[in-house]
C-alpha positions in Angstrom: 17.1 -30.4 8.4 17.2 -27.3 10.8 20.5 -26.2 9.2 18.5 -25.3 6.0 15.7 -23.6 8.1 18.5 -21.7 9.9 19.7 -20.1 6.6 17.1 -19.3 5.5 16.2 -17.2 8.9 19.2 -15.5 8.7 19.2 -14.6 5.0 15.4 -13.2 5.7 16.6 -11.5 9.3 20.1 -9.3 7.2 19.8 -5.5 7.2 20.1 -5.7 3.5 17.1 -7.4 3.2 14.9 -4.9 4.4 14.7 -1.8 2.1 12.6 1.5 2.2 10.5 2.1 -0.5 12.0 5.2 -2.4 9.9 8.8 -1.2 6.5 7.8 -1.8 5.4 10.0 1.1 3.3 8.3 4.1 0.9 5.6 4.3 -2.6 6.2 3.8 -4.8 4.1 5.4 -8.8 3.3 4.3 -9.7 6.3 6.7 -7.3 8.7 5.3 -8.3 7.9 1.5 -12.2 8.4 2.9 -11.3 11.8 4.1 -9.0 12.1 0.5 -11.9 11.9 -1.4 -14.7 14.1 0.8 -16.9 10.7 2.2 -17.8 10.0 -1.5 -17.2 6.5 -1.1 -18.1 3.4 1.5 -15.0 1.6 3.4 -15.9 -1.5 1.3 -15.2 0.7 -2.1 -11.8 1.8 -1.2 -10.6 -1.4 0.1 -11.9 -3.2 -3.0 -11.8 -0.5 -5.6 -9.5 2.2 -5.1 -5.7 1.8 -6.8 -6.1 -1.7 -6.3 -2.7 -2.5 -8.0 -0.4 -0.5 -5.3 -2.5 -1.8 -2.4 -0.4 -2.7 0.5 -1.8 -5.7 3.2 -0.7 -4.3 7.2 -2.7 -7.4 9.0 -6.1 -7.5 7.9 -6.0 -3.2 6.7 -4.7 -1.8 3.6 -2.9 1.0 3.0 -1.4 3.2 -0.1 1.7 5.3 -0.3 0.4 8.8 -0.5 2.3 9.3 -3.9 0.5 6.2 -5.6 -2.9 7.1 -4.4 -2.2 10.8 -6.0 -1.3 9.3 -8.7 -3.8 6.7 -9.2 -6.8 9.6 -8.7 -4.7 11.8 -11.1 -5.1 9.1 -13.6 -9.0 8.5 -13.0 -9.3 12.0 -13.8 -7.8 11.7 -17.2 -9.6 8.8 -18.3 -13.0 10.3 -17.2 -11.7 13.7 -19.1 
């Protein structure tokens, strides 16, 4: 039985499985979306309401690749156009 298990740690522990995102710029954290958008909305909103789709769990944080949040507000915009 620990064979198996010991496959499976090497298969998840290989350089190849660990690839960088293409350039999506850096990580923007609930603080940094906050200050992205001027204070208009609570912690709780961005964590539950902003570009919920390319949210990203670190621990018990989210975070957004600066490109997706860009082009999630970018979006917003046009629909409220």
């Amino acid at each position: 039985m620990s064979a198996p298990k010991r496959q499976r740690l090497e298969l998840i522990s290989t350089p190849e499985a660990v690839v960088a995102p293409a350039n999506r710029g850096r990580l923007l954290y609930v603080s940094d979306v906050a200050e992205l958008l001027g204070q208009r909305k609570s912690d709780w909103w961005i964590r539950h309401r902003f570009a919920p789709h390319t949210k990203i769990k670190i621990g018990r944080d989210c975070a957004w690749y600066e490109s997706d949040a860009y082009s999630w507000l970018d979006a917003q915009r046009g629909k409220s156009a």
